[in-house]
C-alpha positions as CSV (number, residue, x, y, z in Angstrom):
1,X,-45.8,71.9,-101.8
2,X,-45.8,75.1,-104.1
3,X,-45.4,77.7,-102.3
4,X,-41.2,78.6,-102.5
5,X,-41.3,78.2,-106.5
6,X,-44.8,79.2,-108.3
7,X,-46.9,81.7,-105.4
8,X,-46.0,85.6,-105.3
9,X,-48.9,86.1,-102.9
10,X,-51.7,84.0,-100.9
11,X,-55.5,85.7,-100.9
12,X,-57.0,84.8,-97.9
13,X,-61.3,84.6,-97.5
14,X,-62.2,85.2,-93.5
15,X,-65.5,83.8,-92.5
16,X,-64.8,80.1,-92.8
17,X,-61.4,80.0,-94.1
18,X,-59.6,82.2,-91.3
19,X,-62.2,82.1,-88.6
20,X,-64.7,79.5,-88.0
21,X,-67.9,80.0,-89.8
22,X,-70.3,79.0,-86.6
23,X,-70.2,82.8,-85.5
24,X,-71.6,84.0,-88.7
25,X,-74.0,81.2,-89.1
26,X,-74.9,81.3,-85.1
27,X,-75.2,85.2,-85.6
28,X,-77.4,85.3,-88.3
29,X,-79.5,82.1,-88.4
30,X,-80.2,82.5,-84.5
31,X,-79.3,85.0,-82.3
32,X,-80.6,88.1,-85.1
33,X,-84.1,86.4,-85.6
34,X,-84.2,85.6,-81.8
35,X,-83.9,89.7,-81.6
36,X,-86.4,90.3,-84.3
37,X,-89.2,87.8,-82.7
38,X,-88.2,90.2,-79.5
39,X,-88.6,93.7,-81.3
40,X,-91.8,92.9,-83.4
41,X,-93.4,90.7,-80.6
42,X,-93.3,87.1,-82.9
43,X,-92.3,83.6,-82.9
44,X,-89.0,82.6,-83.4
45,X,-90.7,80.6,-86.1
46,X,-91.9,83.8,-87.6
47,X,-89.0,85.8,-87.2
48,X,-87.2,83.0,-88.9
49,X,-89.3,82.9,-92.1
50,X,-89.4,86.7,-91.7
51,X,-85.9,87.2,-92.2
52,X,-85.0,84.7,-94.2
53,X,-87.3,85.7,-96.9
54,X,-85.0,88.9,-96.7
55,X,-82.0,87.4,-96.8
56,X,-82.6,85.2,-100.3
57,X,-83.7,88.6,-101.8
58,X,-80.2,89.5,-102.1
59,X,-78.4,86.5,-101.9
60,X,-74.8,87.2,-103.3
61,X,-75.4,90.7,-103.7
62,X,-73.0,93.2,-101.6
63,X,-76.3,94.3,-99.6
64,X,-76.1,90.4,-97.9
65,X,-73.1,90.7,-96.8
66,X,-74.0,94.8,-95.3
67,X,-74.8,96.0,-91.9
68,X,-76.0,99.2,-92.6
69,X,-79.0,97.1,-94.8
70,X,-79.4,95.2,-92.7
71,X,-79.7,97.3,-89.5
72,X,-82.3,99.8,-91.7
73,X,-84.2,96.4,-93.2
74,X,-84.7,95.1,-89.7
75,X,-84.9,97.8,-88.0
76,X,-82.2,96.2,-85.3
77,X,-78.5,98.0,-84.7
78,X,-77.0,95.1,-86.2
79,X,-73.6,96.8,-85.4
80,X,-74.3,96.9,-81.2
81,X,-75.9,93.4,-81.7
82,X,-72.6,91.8,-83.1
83,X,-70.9,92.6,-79.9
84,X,-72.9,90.7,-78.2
85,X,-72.0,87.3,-79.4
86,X,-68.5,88.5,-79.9
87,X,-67.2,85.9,-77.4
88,X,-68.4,83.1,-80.3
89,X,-65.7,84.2,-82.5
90,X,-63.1,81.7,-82.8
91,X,-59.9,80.6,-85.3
92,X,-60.1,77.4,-87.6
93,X,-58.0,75.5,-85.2
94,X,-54.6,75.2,-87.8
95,X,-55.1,79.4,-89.0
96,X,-52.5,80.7,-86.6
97,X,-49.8,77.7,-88.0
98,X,-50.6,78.4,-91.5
99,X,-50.7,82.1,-90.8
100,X,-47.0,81.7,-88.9
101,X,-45.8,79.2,-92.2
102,X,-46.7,81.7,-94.4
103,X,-44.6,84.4,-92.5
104,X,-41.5,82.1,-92.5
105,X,-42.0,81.7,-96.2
106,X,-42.0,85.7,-96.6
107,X,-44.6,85.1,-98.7
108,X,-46.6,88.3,-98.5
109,X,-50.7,87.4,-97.7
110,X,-53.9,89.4,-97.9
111,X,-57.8,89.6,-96.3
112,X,-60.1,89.5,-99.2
113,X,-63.7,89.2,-97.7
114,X,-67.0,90.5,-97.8
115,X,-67.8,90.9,-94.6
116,X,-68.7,94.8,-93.4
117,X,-66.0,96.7,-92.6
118,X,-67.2,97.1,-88.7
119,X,-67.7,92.9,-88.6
120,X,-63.8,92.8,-89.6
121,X,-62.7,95.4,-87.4
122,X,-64.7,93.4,-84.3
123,X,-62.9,90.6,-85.6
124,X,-59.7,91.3,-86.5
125,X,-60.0,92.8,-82.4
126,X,-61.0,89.4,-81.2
127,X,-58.5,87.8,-82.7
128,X,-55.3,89.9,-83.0
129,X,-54.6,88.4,-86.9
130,X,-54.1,91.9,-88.3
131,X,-50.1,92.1,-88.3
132,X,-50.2,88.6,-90.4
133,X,-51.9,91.1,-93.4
134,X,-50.1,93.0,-95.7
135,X,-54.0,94.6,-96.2
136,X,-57.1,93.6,-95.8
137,X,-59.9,94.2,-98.3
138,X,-63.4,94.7,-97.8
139,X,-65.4,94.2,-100.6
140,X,-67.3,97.4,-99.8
141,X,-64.0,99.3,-100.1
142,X,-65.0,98.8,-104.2
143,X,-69.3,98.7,-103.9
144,X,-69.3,95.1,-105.3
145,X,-69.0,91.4,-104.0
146,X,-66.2,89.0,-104.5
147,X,-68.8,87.1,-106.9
148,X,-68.7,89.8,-109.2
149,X,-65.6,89.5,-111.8
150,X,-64.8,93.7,-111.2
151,X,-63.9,92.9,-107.1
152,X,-60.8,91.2,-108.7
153,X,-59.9,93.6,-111.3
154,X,-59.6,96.4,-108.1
155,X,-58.0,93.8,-106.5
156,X,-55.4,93.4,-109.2
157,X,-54.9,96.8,-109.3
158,X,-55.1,97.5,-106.4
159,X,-52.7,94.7,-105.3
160,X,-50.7,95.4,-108.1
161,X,-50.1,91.2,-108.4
162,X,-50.1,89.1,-110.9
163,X,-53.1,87.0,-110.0
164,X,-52.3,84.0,-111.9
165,X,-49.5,83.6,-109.7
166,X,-51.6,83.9,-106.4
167,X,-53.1,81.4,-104.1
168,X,-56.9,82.1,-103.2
169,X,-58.3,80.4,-100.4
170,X,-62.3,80.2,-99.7
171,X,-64.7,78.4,-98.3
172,X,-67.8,79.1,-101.4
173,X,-67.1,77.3,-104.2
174,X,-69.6,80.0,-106.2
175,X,-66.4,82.5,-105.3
176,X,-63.7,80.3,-105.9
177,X,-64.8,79.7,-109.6
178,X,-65.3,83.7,-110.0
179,X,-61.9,84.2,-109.1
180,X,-61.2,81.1,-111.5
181,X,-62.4,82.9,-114.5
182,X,-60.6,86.2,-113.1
183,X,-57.2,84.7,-113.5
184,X,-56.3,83.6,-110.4
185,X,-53.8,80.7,-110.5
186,X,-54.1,78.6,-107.9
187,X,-57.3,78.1,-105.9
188,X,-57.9,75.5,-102.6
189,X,-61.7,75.4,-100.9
190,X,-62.7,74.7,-97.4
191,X,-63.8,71.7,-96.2
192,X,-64.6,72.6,-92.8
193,X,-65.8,76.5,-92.5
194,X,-68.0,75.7,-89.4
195,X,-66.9,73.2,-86.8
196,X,-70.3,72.4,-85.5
197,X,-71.4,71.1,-89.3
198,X,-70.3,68.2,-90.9
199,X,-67.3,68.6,-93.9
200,X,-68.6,70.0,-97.4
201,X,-67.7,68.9,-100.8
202,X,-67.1,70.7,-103.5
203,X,-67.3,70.0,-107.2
204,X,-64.8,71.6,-109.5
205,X,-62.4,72.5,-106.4
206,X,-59.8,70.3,-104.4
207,X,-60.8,71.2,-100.2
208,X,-59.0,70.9,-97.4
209,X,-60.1,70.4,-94.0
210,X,-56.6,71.3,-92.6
211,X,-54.2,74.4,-93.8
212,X,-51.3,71.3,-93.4
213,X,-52.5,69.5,-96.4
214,X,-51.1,72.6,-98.4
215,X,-48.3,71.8,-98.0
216,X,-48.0,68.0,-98.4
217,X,-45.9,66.5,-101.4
218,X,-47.8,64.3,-104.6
């Protein structure tokens, strides 16, 4: 456990590390091709490939992760449609222990994601975790992804922390060593983001399936 002596802050990802990933993945795999096929009269099969294709044209890129592009590359209100699988939304089963630890500690905790600014808000509704959050950050509050080394420089100063004394939590491992090389001190992945897939590994980063095992003695 490291928490008392070496972290001034903990930097929290959402999508997988807060919330379970299957929304996302059931969102955006399924139910948004399913209303594609619907719109343009096609397979799901079609729609599948269709959108897809669109999506590993700007993999990583801050237009992935935004409705707005995506609602005018579609031609679907992807902010309406969210709403209507809202009810998938769930917590990682320990978030609201580690959430309530980290409040006992007075250890002072932030959102850092790069989900849309109207996904969080939906979310942050369905799940009543915004008092836990000294502030959540979008990265479209500074036009660029968290796999781009300037999100954490307007997050440092933004912040105004010393990163290398900050825990950053995350379920992409491609993230996680971004933030690596941006000075951030102490880094955990996650095992588990969607609880209907089995457990990833990662390679150059210890994961946890469980927010307990932070806190477990060598």
């Amino acid at each position: 456990m490291f928490f008392e002596a070496d972290i001034d802050a903990v930097l929290l990802d959402m999508d997988g590390t807060l919330l379970d990933l299957h929304y996302d993945n059931h969102f955006w795999l399924e139910f948004v091709p399913q209303q594609y096929a619907l719109k343009h009269q096609l397979s799901l099969q079609q729609a599948k490939h269709h959108v897809y294709a669109q999506c590993d044209k700007v993999t990583g890129s801050l237009n992935w992760y935004c409705h707005d592009y995506w609602s005018e590359t579609l031609g679907l209100d992807i902010h309406a449609l969210q709403h209507k699988t809202k009810h998938k939304i769930q917590l990682r089963s320990d978030t609201l222990w580690f959430l309530e630890k980290l409040k006992q500690l007075n250890i002072p905790t932030y959102i850092l994601t790069n989900a849309h600014r109207s996904g969080v808000a939906l979310k942050m509704q369905q799940t009543d975790l915004t008092p836990y959050f000294k502030k959540i950050i979008s990265s479209h509050d500074f036009n660029t992804p968290k796999e781009n080394p300037r999100f954490w420089l307007s997050v440092k100063e933004q912040l105004q922390v010393d990163l290398s004394r900050c825990l950053f939590i995350d379920d992409s491992e491609k993230i996680l060593a971004v933030a690596k090389q941006s000075g951030v001190g102490f880094l955990r992945g996650i095992a588990t983001p969607d609880s209907e897939k089995p457990a990833q590994s990662m390679q150059a980063f210890d994961a946890i399936k469980q927010f307990s095992e932070l806190f477990k003695r060598a």
